[in-house]
N, C-alpha and C positions, 0 to 999 in steps of 0.2 A: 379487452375491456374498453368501453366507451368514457369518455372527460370525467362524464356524471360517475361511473359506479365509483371511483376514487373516494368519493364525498369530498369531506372537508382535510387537505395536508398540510403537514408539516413539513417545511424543508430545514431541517435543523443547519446551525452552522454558526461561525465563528468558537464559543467556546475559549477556554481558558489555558488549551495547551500551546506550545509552542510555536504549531502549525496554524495560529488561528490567520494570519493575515491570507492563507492558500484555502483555507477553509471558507473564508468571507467571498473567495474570489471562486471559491467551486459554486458554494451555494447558491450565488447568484447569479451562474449561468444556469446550474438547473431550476432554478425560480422562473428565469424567466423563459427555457424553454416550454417548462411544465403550465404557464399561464399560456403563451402563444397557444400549446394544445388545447386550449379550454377548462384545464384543471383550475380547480379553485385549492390552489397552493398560497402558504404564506408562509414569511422567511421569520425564523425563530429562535432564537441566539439566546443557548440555557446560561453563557456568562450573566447575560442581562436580564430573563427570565426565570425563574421556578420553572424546570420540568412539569412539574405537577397541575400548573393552570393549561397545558395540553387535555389533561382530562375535564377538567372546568368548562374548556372551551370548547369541546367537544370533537377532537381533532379525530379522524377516522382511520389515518397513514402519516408515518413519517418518513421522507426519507431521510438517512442518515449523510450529509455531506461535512461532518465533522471528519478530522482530520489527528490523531495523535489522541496523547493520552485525555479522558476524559469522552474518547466518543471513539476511539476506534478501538477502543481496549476491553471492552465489554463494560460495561459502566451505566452508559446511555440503555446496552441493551435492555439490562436489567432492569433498569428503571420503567423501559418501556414494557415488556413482559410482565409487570407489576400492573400495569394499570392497564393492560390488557389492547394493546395500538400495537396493528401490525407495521412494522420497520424494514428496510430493505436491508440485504446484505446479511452476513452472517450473524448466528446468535452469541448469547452470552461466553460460553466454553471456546469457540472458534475464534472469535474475535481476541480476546483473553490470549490463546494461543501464539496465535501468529502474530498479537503486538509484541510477543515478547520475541527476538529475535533468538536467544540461545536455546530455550524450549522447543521454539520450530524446528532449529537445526537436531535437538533430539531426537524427537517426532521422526523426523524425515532419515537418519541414518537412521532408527530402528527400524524404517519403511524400507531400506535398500535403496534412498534415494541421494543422489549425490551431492555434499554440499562445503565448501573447504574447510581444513582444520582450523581450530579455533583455543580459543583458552580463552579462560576468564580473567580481569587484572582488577587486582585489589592494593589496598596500599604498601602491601608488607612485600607483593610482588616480585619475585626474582628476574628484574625486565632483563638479562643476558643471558637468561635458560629460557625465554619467552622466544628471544630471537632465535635462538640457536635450536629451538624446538619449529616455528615455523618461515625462516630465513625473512631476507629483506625481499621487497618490502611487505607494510604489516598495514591494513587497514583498521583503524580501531576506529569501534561507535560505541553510542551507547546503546544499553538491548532494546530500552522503551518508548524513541523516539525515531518519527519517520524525517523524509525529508531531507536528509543528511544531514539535520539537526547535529550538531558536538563530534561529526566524524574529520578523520583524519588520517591519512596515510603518510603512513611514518618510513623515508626512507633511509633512516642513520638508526644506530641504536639507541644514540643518545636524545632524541626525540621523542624515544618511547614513553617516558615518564609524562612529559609534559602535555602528549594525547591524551594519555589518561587520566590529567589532572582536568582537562580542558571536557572530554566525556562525563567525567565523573559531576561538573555543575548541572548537569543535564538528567542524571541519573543515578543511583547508588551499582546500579548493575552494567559496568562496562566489559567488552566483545574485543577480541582482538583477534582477528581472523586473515588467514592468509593469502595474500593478495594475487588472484588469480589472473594471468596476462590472457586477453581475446577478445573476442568481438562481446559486446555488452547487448544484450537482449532482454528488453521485457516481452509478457505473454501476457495477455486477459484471458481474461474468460466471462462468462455470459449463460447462467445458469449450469449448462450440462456439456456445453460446447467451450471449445476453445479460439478462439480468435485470433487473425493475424497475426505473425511475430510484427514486434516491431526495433530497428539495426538501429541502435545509437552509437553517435559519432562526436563527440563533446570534443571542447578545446584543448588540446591536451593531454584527451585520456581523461579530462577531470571533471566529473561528472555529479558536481556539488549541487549547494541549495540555490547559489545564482546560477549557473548553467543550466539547471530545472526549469525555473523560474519566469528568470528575467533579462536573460540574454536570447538573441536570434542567431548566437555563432553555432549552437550545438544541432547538429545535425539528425536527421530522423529520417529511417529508410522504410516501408511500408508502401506496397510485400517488402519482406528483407531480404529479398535478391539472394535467401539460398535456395540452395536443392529441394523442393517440393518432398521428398523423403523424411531429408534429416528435418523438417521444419515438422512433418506429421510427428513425427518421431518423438520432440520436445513438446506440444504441441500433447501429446498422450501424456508425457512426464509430467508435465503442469495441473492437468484435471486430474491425475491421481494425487501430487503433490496437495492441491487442495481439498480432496475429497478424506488424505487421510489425518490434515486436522482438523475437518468438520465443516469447514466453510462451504458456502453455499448463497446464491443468489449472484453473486458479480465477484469481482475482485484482480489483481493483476500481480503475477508474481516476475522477480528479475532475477536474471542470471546472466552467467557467462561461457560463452563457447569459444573453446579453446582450441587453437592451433590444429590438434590432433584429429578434430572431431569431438572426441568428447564436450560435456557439456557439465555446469554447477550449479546448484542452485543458491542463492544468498538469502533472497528474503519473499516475506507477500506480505500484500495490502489488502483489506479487507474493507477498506472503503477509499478507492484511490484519488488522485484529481481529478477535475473534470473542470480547469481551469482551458482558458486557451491553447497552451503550452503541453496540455495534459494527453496521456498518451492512447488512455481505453479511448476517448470519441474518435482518438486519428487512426486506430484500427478497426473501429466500427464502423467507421466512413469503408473501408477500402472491404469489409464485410456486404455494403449495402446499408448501412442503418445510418441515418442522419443523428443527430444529435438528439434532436426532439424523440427523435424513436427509438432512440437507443433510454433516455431520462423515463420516457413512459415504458418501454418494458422492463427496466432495474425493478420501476413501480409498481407496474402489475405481481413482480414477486415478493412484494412483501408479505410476511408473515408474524406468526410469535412461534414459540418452540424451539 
């Protein structure tokens, strides 16, 4: 598609959830990629706006670079679907899904797709049957935020409490899932294709919201320097892991490959960064696609439905 057929966009961003300060920093690299191409994109922040003056002002496309609840969660979809503005990225049902981290993991063991043991923790909790069901150590998040928002790995028993007090500000629905040792890999993807792996190397193993973020220590390999096989191999796991809870248009799922070979799934993103730091443009680079051409084809797939 050409600048012109886009018409008039929306590049949604900031918003009200947790991730807004990652949200403000994605939106406005695709703002202003999306203008260097000639689009007539504008940056649109539903904290500080009504949704609904999108249709007032005639907007044609939005794209989604909300981030967390309120815009990755199906929410924004809906809204949009309502007033008829196609949107990038997955719809209402998909998004819904895969914000929720314990559903996915449903979804995906009844798909035959690999992803660690887990349990739910609530207050009444038996945390010494929690350990002794998925040994030390123990990652706990909560289910409905990205980012590593309220996560924590827990490696004493007696820790365990105070993760889940610490997830539980963030959430009513905290995860406590068992901490898989190996190489950390995420995966994008890009319509019907899968992209790049890309080999994360954090400080420590620890691979939080500032090592994300806002450090230069955490390393990033892309190719990831495995075997051309085993990378097809996951690489297939990923586009069906996506396709069998609906998602569609972009997205970047993570996991861990273990020692053995084997491989886990953990989570996916339905609208991921696209921050500096952010990991779909640094595999779309090594795809061939620049940044700008990577922002105009997410765009080109918007839809409703």
């Amino acid at each position: 598609m050409s600048s012109s057929q886009f018409g008039k966009v929306a590049v949604l961003m900031g918003g009200a959830s947790a991730e807004r300060e990652i949200s403000l920093m994605s939106g406005g690299a695709v703002l202003a990629a999306l203008r260097g191409a000639g689009v007539d994109a504008h940056a649109f922040d539903p904290a500080a706006t009504d949704l609904h003056i999108l249709k007032e002002q005639g907007y044609d496309r939005a794209f989604i670079a909300l981030h967390g609840r309120g815009g990755e969660d199906g929410t924004v979809q809906g809204a949009l679907e309502l007033m008829g503005i196609p949107y990038t990225g997955s719809g209402v049902m998909a998004s819904a899904i895969a914000m929720d981290k314990w559903r996915t993991k449903l979804v995906w063991l009844s798909s035959g797709l690999p992803t660690p043991r887990f349990a739910i923790l609530e207050a009444d909790t038996d945390w010494d049957a929690v350990v002794a069901e998925l040994g030390l150590p123990i990652f706990v998040k909560p289910v409905h935020e990205g980012s590593s928002m309220g996560a924590t790995k827990v490696t004493e028993a007696g820790q365990l409490k105070a993760a889940w007090e610490l997830a539980a500000k963030y959430d009513s629905l905290v995860l406590a899932e068992e901490f898989v040792t190996g190489q950390e890999l995420t995966a994008p993807f890009l319509g019907e294709r899968a992209l790049p792996l890309v080999r994360i190397v954090a400080p420590g193993g620890n691979y939080d919201y500032q090592n994300k973020y806002f450090t230069d220590d955490t390393q990033y390999f892309c190719p990831s320097g495995l075997p051309a096989a085993l990378e097809q191999d996951i690489q297939a796991a990923i586009v069906r892991s996506a396709k069998v809870l609906g998602c569609r248009g972009w997205g970047r799922a993570d996991l861990i490959l273990r020692d053995d070979g084997s491989f886990t799934l953990l989570e996916i993103n339905t609208a991921p960064g696209m921050t500096n730091h952010s990991l779909v443009p640094m595999s779309a680079r090594v795809a061939g696609l620049s940044f700008e051409a990577l922002c105009l084809e997410i765009l080109a797939g918007a839809r409703l439905g």
